[in-house]
C-alpha positions as CSV (number, residue, x, y, z in Angstrom):
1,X,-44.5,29.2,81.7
2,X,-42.2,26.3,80.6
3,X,-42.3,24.7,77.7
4,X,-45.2,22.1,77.1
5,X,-42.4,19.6,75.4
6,X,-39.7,18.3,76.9
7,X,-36.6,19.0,75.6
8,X,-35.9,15.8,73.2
9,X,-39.4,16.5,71.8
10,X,-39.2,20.1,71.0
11,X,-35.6,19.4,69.8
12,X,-37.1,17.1,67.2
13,X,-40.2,19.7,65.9
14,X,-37.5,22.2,65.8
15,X,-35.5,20.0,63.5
16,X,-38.6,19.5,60.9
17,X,-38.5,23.3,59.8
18,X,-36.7,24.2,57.3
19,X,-33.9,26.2,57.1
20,X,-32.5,25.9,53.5
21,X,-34.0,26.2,50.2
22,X,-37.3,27.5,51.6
23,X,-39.7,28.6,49.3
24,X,-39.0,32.0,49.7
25,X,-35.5,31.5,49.1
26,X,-36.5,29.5,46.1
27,X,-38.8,31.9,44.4
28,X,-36.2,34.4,45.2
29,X,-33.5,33.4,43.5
30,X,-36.3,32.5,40.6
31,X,-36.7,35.9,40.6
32,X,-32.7,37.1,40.3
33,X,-32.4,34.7,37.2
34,X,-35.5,36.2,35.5
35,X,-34.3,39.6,35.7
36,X,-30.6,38.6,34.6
37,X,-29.3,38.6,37.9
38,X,-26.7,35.5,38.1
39,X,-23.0,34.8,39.3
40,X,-24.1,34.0,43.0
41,X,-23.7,30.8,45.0
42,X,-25.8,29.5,47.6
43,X,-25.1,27.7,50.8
44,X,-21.7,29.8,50.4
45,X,-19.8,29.2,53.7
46,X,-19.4,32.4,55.1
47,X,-20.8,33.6,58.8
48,X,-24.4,33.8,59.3
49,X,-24.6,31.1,56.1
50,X,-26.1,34.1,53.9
51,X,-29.1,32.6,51.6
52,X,-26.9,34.2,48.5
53,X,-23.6,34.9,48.2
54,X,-22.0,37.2,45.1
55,X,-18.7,36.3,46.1
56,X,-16.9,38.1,43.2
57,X,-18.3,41.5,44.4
58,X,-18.1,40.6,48.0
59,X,-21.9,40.8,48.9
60,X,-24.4,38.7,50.6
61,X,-27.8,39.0,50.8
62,X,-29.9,37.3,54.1
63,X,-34.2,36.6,53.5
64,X,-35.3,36.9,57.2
65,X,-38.8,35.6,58.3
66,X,-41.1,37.9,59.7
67,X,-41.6,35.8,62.6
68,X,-38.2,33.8,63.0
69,X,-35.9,37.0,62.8
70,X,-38.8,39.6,64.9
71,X,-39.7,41.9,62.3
72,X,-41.0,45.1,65.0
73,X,-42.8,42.4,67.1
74,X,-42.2,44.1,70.4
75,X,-42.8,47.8,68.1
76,X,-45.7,46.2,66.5
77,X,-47.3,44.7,70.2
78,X,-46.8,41.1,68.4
79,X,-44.4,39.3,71.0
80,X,-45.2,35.8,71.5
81,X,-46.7,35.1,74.7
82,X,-44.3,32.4,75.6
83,X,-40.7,33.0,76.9
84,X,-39.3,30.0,75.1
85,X,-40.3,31.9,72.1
86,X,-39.1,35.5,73.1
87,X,-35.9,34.3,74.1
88,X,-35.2,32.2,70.4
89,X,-36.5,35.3,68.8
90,X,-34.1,37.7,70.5
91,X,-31.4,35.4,70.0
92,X,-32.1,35.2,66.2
93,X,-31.7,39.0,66.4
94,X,-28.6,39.2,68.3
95,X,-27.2,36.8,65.8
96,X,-27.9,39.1,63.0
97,X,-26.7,41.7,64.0
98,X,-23.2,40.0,64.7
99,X,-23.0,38.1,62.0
100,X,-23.3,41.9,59.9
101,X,-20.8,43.3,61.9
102,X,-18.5,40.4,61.1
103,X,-19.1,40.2,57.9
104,X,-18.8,44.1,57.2
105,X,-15.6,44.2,59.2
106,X,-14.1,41.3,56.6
107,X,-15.4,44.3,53.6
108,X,-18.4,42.0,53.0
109,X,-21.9,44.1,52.0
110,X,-24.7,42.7,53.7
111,X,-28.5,43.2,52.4
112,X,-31.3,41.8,54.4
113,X,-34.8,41.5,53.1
114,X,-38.2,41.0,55.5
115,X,-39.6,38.3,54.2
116,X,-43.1,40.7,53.7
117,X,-40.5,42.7,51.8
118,X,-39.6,40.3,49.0
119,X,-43.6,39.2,49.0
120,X,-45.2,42.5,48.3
121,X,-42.3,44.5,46.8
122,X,-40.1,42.1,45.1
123,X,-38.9,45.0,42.1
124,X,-37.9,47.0,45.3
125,X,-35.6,44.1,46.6
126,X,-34.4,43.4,42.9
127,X,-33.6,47.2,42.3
128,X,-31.7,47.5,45.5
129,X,-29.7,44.4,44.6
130,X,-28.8,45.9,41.3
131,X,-27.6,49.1,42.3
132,X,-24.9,47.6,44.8
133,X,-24.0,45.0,42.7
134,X,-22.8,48.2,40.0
135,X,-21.5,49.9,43.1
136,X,-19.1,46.9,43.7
């Protein structure tokens, strides 16, 4: 079924979300400074534009939407019923996954949380951080 926009309309809703300083990305990194977590930089030009960069230590770490990135949605039965929207999604996930292997192959870590992640377990994600950021 095609799209219900034309092209310079969708173009323009797509351009209204946001894709920078979101508020999961902002209560995030409000979370890294309360538990002593500092010495990163954001909007750090690297491939993928990682949400946080720790460029001393050579890690980035990437908050992926649920929905944006396809957390499990053809495991979890919750594809979108429109191919515009199967397609974006799968490219979002293609993209991922090379922008890791780029990254990794320049000796960069990369950690990605689930956006459902950093909501429910946020010590988790803050513990995980911690230990590579001694491991590096």
């Amino acid at each position: 079924m095609p799209d219900k926009f034309d092209k310079a309309t969708r173009s323009s809703i797509m351009s209204k979300i946001r894709h920078k300083n979101t508020s999961l990305e902002v209560n995030f990194r409000k979370l890294l400074w309360k538990n002593g977590i500092r010495g990163y930089r954001v909007n750090y030009k690297l491939p993928g534009k990682p949400d946080i960069a720790f460029v001393s230590k050579k890690t980035v770490i990437f908050l992926d939407g649920d929905f944006w990135h396809g957390y499990n949605w053809k495991k979890l039965g919750k594809v979108p019923p429109k191919r515009y929207w199967q397609s974006k999604i799968q490219k979002n996930i293609n993209r991922a996954k090379k922008y890791n292997r780029q990254l990794k192959k320049d000796d960069w870590k990369v950690i990605r949380f689930w956006e459902h992640e950093v909501k429910k377990n946020p010590e988790i994600c803050i513990n995980k951080i911690k230990e590579v950021l001694v491991l590096r």
